[in-house]
C-alpha positions in Angstrom: 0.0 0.0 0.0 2.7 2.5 1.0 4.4 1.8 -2.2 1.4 3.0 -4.1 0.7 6.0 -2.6 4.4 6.8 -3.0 4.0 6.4 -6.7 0.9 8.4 -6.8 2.5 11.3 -4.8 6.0 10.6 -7.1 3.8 11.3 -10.4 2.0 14.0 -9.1 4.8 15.7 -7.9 8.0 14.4 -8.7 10.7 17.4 -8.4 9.2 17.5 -4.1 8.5 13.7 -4.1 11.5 12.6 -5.3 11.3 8.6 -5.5 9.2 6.1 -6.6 9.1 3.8 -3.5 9.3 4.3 -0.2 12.8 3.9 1.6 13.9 0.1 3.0 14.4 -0.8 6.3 18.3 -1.5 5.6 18.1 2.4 4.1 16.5 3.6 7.3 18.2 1.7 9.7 21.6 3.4 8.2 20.0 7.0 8.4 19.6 6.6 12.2 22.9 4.3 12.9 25.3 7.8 14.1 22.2 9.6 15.8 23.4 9.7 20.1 19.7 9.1 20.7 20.5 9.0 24.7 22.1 12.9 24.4 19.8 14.2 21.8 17.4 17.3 22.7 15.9 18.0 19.2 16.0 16.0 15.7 14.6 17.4 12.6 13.4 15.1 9.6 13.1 16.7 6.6 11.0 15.2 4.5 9.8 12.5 6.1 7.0 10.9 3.3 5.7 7.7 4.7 7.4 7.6 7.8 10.1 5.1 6.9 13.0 7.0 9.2 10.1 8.3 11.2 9.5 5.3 12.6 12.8 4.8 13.6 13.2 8.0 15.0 10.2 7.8 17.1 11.6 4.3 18.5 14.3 5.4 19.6 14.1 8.9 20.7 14.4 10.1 24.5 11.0 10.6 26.0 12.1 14.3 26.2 13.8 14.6 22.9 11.8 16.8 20.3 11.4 15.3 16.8 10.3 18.0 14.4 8.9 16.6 11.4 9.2 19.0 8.2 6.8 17.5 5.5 6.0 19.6 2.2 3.5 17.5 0.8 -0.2 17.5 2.6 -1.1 14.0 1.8 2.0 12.9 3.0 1.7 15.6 6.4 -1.9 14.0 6.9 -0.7 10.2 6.7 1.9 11.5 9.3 -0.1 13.4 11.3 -2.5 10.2 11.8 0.3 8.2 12.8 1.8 10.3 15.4 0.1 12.6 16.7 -0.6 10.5 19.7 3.2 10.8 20.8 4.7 13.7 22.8 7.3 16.0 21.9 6.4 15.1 18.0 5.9 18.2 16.0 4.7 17.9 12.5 4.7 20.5 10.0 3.0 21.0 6.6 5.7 23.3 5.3 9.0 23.7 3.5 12.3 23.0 4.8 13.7 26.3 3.8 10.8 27.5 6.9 13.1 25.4 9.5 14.6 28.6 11.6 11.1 30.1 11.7 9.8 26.6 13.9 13.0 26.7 16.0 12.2 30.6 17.0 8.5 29.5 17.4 8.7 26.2 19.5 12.0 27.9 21.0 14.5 25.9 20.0 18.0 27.3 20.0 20.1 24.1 18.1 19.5 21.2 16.6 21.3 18.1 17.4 20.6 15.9 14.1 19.1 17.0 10.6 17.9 13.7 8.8 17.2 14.7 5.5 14.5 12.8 3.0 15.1 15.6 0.5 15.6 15.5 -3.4 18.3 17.8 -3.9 18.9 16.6 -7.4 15.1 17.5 -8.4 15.0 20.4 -5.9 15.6 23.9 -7.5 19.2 25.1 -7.0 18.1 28.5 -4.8 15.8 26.3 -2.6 18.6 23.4 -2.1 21.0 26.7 -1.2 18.6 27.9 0.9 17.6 24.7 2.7 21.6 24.1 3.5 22.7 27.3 4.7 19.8 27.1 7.0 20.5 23.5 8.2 23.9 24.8 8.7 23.3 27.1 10.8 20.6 25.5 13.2 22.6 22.8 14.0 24.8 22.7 16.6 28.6 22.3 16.8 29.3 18.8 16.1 25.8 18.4 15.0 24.8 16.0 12.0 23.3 16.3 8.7 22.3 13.6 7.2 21.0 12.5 3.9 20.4 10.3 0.9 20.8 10.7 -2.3 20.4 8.1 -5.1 23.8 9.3 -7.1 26.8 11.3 -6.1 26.1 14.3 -8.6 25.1 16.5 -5.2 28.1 15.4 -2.9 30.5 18.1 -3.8 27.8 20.5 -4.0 26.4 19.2 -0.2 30.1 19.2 1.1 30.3 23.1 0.0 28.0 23.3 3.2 29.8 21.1 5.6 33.5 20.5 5.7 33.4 17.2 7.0 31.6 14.8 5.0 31.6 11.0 4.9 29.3 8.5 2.3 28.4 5.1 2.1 25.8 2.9 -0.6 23.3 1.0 0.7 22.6 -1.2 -2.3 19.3 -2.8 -0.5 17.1 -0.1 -1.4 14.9 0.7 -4.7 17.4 2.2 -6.4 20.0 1.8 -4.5 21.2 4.8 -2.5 24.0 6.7 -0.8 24.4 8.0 2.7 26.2 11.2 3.1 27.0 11.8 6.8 28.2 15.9 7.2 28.9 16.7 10.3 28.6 20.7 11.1 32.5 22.4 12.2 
């Protein structure tokens, strides 16, 4: 089922969407793998679709650690919305990701500790990309993380003009298969 609401959502709007499938366990098991979920105050997912790091996320999260969850698309924000609105310290938001500073002021957030990132930035506009990276940048704190997926390497140099340090992996169990860039904010 969640695969073919993906598609529908992928053909209605692919340059937001993104993919054609929703991401694998093995996929979401590596986006969470360097999150300190025992020292964590406040995670932000951006783009967050089905849930498939969500779920993660919300398993393993402190009791008081906020998750924010940044989700463009209102189908998708409604499906997310049903599914965990019954937790605490959940937020999810029908908005951009370039909107992310203007939820810290408002919920009073001073850093973020992790940035788990669902975005296309090879479909995504240039200016909004730009805009969406300078931003995680500076919300996250010292020694924070950024970290992402992409299905080819074309954005790598252009995500590492962000954030200095910046490691990869593939994780060829996915549909495509996909890479993990890990950037950690210096």
């Amino acid at each position: 089922m969640k695969w073919i609401k993906f598609l529908m959502e992928y053909v209605k709007s692919p340059r937001t969407v993104g993919a054609v499938a929703p991401s694998s366990e093995k996929l979401a098991d590596r986006m969470v793998n360097d999150i300190d979920f025992k020292n964590a105050k406040c995670i932000v997912e951006y783009g967050p679709g089905t849930g498939a790091f969500t779920d993660k996320l919300v398993k393993n999260k402190g009791k008081n650690t906020i998750l924010i969850l940044l989700e463009y698309n209102q189908e998708f924000c409604k499906e997310l919305k049903d599914k965990y609105n019954k937790y605490d310290n959940i937020l999810i938001i029908n908005d951009s990701a370039q909107n992310i500073d203007k939820y810290l002021r408002e919920y009073d957030i001073e850093k973020v500790d992790y940035v788990v990132s669902g975005l296309p930035f090879a479909s995504l506009p240039k200016d909004v990309s730009s805009e969406i990276l300078k931003k995680t940048r500076t919300v996250l704190r010292n020694g924070g993380l950024f970290i992402t997926f992409q299905y080819t390497l074309l954005k790598k140099e252009y995500i590492a003009s962000y954030f200095k340090d910046i490691d990869y992996e593939r994780v060829l169990l996915n549909v495509p298969p996909a890479y993990v860039l890990k950037c950690q904010n210096v």
